[in-house]
C-alpha positions as CSV (number, residue, x, y, z in Angstrom):
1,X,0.0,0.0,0.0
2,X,1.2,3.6,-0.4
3,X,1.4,7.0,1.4
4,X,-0.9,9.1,-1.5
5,X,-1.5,12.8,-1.2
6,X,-5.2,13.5,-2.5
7,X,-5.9,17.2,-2.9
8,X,-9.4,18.7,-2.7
9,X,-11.3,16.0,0.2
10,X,-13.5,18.2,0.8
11,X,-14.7,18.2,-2.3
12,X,-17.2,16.0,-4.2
13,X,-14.8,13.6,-6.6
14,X,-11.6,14.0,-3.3
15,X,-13.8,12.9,-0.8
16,X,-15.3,9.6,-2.7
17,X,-11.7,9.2,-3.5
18,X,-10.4,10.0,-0.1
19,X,-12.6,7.1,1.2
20,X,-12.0,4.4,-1.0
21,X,-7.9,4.7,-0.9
22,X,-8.7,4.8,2.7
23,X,-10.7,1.5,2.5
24,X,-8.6,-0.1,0.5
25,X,-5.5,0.1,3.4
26,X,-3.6,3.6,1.8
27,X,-1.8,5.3,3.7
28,X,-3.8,8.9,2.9
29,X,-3.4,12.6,4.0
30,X,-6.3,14.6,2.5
31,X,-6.0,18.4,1.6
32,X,-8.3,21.2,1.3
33,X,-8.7,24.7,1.6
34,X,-12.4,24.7,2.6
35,X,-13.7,28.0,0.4
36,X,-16.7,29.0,0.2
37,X,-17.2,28.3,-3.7
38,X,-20.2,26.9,-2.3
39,X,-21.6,26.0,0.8
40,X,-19.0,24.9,3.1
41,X,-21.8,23.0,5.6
42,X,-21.6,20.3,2.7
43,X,-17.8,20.3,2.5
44,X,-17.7,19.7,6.4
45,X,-20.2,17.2,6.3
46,X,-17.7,15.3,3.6
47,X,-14.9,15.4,5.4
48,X,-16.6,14.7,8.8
49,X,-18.5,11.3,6.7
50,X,-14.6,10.3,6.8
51,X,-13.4,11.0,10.4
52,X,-12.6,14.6,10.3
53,X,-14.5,17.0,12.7
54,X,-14.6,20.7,11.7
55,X,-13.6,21.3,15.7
56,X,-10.6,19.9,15.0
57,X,-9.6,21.8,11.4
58,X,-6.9,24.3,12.4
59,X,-5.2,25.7,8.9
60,X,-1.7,24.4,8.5
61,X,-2.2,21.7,11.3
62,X,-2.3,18.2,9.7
63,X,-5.5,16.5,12.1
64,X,-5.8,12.7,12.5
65,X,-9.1,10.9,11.8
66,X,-11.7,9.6,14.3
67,X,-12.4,6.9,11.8
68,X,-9.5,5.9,10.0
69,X,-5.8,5.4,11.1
70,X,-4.6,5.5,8.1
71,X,-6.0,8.8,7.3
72,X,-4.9,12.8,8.0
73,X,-6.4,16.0,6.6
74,X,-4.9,19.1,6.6
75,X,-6.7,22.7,5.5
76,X,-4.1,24.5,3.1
77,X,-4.1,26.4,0.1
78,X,-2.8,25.2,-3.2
79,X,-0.7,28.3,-3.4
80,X,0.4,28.5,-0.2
81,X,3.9,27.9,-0.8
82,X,6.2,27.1,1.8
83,X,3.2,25.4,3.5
84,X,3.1,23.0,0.4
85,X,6.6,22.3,0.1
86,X,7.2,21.9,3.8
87,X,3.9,19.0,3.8
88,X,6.3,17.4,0.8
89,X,9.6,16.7,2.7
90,X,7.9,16.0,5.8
91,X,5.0,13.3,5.1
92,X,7.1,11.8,1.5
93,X,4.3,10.5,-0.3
94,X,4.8,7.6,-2.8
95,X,2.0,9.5,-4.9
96,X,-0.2,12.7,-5.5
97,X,-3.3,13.0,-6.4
98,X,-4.6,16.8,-7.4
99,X,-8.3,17.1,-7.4
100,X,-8.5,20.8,-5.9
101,X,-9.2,23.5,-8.0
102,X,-11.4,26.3,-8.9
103,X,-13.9,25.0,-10.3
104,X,-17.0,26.3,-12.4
105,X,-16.6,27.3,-16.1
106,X,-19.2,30.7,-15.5
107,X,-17.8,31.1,-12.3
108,X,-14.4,32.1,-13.6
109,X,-15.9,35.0,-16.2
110,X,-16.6,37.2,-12.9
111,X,-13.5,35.4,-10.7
112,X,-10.8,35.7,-13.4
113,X,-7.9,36.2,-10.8
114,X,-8.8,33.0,-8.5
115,X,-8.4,30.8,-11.3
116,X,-4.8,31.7,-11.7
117,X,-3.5,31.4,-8.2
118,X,-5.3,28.2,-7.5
119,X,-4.9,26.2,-10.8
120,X,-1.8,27.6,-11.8
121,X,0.2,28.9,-8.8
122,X,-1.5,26.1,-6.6
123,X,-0.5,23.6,-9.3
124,X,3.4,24.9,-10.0
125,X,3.0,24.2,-5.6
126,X,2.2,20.7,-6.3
127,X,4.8,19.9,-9.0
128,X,7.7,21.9,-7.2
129,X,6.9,19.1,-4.2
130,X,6.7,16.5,-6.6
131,X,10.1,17.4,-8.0
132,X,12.1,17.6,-5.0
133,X,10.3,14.8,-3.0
134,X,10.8,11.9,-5.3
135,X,7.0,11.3,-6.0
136,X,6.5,8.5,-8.3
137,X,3.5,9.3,-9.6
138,X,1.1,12.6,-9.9
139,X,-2.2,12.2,-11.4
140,X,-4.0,15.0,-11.4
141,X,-7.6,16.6,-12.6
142,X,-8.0,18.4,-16.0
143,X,-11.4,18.8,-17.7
144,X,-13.8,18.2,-20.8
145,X,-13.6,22.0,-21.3
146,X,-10.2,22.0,-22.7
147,X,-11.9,20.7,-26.2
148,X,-13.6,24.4,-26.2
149,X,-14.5,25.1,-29.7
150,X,-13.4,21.5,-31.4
151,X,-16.5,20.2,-32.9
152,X,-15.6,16.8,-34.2
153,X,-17.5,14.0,-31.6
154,X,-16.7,12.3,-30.1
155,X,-13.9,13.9,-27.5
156,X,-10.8,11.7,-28.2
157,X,-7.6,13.1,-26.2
158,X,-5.4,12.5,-30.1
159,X,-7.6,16.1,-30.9
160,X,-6.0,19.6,-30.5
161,X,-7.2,21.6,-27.4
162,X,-5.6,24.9,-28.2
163,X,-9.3,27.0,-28.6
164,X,-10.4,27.1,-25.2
165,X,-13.4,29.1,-24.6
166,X,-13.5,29.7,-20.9
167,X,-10.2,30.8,-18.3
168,X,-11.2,27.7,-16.7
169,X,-10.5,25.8,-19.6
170,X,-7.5,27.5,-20.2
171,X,-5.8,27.0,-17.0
172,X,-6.7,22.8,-17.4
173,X,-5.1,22.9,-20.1
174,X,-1.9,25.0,-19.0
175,X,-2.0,22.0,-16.4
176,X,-1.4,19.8,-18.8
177,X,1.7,21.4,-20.4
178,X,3.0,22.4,-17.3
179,X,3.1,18.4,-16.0
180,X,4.4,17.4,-19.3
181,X,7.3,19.9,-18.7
182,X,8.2,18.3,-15.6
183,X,7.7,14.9,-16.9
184,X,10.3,15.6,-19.8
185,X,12.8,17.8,-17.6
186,X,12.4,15.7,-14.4
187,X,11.3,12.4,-15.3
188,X,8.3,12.8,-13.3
189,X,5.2,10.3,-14.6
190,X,2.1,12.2,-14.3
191,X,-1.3,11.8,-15.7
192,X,-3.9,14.3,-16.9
193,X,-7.6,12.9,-16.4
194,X,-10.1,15.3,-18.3
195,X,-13.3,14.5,-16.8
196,X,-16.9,15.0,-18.2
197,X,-19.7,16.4,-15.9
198,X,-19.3,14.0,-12.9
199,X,-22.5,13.5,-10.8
200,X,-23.7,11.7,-8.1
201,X,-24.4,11.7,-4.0
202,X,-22.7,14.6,-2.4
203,X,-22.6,16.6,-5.7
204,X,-21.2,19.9,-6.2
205,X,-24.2,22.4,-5.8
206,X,-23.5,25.0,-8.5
207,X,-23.7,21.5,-10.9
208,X,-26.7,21.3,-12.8
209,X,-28.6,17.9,-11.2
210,X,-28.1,19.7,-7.6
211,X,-29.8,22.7,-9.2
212,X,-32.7,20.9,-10.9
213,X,-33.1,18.7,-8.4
214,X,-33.8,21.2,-5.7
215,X,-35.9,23.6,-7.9
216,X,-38.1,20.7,-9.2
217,X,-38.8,19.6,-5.4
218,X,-39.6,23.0,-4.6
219,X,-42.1,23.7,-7.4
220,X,-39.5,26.4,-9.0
221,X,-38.7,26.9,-12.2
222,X,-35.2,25.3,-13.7
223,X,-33.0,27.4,-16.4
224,X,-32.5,25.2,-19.1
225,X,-29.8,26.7,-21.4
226,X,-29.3,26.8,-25.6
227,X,-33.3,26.3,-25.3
228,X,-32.8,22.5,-24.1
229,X,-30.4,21.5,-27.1
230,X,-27.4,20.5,-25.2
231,X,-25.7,17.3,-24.6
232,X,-23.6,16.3,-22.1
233,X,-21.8,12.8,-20.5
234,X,-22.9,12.7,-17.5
235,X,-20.4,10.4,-16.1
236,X,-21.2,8.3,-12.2
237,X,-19.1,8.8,-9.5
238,X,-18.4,5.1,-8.9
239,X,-16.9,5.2,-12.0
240,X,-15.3,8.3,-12.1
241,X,-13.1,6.8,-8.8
242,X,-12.6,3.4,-10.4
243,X,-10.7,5.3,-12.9
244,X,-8.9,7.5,-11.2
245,X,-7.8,4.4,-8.9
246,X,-6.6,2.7,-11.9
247,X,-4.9,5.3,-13.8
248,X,-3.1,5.9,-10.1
249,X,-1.7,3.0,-9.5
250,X,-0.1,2.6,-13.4
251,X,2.1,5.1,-14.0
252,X,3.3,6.3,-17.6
253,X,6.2,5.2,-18.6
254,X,7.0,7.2,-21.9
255,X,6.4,5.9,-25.2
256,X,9.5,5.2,-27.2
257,X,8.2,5.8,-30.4
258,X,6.3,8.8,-30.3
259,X,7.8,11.1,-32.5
260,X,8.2,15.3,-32.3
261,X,7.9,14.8,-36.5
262,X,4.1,13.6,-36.1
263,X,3.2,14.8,-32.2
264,X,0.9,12.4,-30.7
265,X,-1.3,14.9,-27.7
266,X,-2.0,12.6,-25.4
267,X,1.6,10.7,-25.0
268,X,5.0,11.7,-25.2
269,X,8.9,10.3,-25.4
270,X,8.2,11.7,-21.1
271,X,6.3,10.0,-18.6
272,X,3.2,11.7,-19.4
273,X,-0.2,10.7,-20.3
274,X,-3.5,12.0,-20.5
275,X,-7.1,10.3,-20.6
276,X,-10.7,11.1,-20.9
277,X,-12.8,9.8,-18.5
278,X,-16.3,9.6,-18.9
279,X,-19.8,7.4,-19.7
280,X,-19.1,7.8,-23.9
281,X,-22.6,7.8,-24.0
282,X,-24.0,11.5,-24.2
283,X,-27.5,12.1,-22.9
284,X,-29.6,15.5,-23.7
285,X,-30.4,17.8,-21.2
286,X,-34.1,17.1,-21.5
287,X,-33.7,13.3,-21.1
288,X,-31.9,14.2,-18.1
289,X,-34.4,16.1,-16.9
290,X,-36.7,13.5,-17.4
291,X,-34.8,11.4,-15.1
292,X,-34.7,13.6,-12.5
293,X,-38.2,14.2,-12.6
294,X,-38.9,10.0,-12.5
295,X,-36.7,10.4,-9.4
296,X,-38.8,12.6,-7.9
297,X,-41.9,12.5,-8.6
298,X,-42.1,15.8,-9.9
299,X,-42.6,17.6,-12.7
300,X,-39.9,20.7,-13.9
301,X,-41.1,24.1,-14.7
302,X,-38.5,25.1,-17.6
303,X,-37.1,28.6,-18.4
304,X,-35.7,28.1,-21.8
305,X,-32.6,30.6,-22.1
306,X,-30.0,30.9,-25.1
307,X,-26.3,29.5,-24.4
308,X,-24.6,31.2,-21.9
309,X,-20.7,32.7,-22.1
310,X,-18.2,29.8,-21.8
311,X,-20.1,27.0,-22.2
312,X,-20.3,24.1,-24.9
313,X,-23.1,22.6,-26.6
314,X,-22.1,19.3,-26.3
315,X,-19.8,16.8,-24.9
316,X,-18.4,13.2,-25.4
317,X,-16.0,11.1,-24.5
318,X,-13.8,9.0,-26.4
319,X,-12.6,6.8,-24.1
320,X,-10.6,4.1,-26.2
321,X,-7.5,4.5,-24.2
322,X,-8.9,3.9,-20.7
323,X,-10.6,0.2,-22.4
324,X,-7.2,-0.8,-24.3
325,X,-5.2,-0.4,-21.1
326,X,-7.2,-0.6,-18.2
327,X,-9.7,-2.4,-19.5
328,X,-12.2,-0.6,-18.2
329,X,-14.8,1.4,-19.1
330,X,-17.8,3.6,-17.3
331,X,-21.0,2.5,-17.7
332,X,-23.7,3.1,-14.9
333,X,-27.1,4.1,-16.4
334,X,-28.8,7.9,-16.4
335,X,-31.5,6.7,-14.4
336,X,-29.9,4.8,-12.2
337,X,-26.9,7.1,-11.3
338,X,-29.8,10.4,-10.9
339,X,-31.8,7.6,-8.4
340,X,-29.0,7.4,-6.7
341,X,-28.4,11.3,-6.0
342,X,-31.9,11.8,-5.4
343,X,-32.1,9.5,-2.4
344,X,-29.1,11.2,-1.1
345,X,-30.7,14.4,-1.9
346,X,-33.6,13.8,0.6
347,X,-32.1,12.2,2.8
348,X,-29.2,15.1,3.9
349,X,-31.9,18.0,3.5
350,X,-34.6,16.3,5.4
């Protein structure tokens, strides 16, 4: 078993993560910085689901679980700098995993400035401690976004991602070319996971099936952008974690026979890799909505409004790489996935 750093447990994907690397017998210290992106009641409830009491949370001050041994969190900030580097030498993780971020493609329109200290500063933090710390593997979250105006379907990680379309996008994919620096100037392996529109229990609530889902219940109307003709690949958090667990514990190893004369994206002569992860099934927003109103028992009251600023009218994921060397592939239903956050739903706002 190893010692893995996993950024952003307070968070919706860090936490499910958080708890199945602790299941599993890792050795895990959690991070967050606890903002108040959203409601920070859920983010304490997460971390308190895995031992960690929000008494206890004192920034800088790595606190031990009531649950688990094997697991620590500590409240920092990504670009808290000597704070980063001095977690690095002293707990010498075997691997990283870097799920925090500012999130929220419309979010960073109005919050330009936040985006660049967490996801870049923050993110030059975590490869500085990576470098000097001997990690032997960072994976670390990028997004669907990064395909921003590239139109052919579906998303396959050999297309060019240089026409982002949101400063959220953008810094993903600066993530990207920043770890494949360090994996060509420091051997570093690292993997870049570009997720598409995770969803599930304990869900972000500035996320579209948290939004519905509490409008519908309420009897309020639900904005439904590009007047309902979006799609999107709603992919389960089950799987999302499966994935991540998988591409963590295999890391690159360079491909000798990528060439710079024909420049393959998503591999390189480094350690580097990057992978799509997501249900490569694309559902429309109305079907979803469907769904969530089978779950509930309710129907929506829809405000059709045009596309907004930043966003995409569709995604999909090609996810041939994660079947040909994983073998392994996410595949949990619409239906059964929006049941799933639904019961959760009621159940925590009861």
């Amino acid at each position: 078993m190893a010692k893995i750093l996993v950024t952003g447990t307070a968070g919706f994907i860090g936490f499910h993560l958080a708890q199945r690397l602790i299941e599993r017998g890792d050795e895990v210290v959690g991070l967050d910085c606890i903002n108040d992106y959203y409601d920070i009641n859920l983010k304490y409830s997460r971390l308190q689901i895995t031992g960690i009491e929000q008494a206890t949370i004192n920034y800088g001050k790595l606190v031990q679980s009531s649950k688990f041994k094997n697991y620590r969190f500590i409240q920092l900030k990504l670009e808290d700098r000597e704070a980063i580097l001095r977690l690095f030498i002293e707990e010498k993780f075997d691997k990283v995993c870097n799920l925090a971020a500012q999130a929220g493609v419309r979010y960073s329109i109005q919050n330009p400035f936040t985006y660049i200290d967490s996801n870049i500063n923050g993110f030059l933090n975590i490869l500085e401690g990576c470098r000097h710390n001997n990690v032997k593997h960072l994976a670390y979250a990028s997004s669907s976004s990064v395909y921003g105006l590239n139109e052919e379907m579906p998303f396959s990680t050999s297309h060019n991602v240089d026409h982002p379309i949101s400063l959220y996008a953008a810094s993903k994919k600066s993530n990207e070319l920043m770890a494949h620096t360090y994996s060509y100037l420091y051997k570093i392996p690292t993997t870049g996971l570009r997720f598409f529109t995770v969803y599930g229990p304990w869900g972000r609530p500035d996320m579209a099936l948290f939004l519905f889902t509490k409008a519908i219940i309420a009897g309020k109307p639900i904005d439904v952008f590009n007047n309902g003709n979006m799609q999107r690949d709603f992919t389960y958090i089950d799987d999302i974690v499966e994935g991540v667990i998988r591409v963590l514990d295999n890391p690159p190893k360079g491909d000798s026979n990528w060439s710079g004369k024909r420049p393959e994206p998503r591999s390189s002569i480094a350690p580097y890799k990057v992978y799509n992860i997501g249900n490569s099934s694309p559902v429309k927003l109305l079907d979803f909505i469907e769904a969530i109103e089978n779950a509930t028992g309710y129907k929506a009251l829809k405000n059709f409004l045009p596309l907004q600023a930043g966003d995409v009218p569709a995604t999909w994921a090609d996810v041939t790489d994660l079947i040909e060397n994983f073998n392994y592939r996410p595949n949990t239903p619409i239906q059964k996935g929006v049941n799933e956050f639904v019961s959760w739903y009621k159940e925590f706002y009861s």
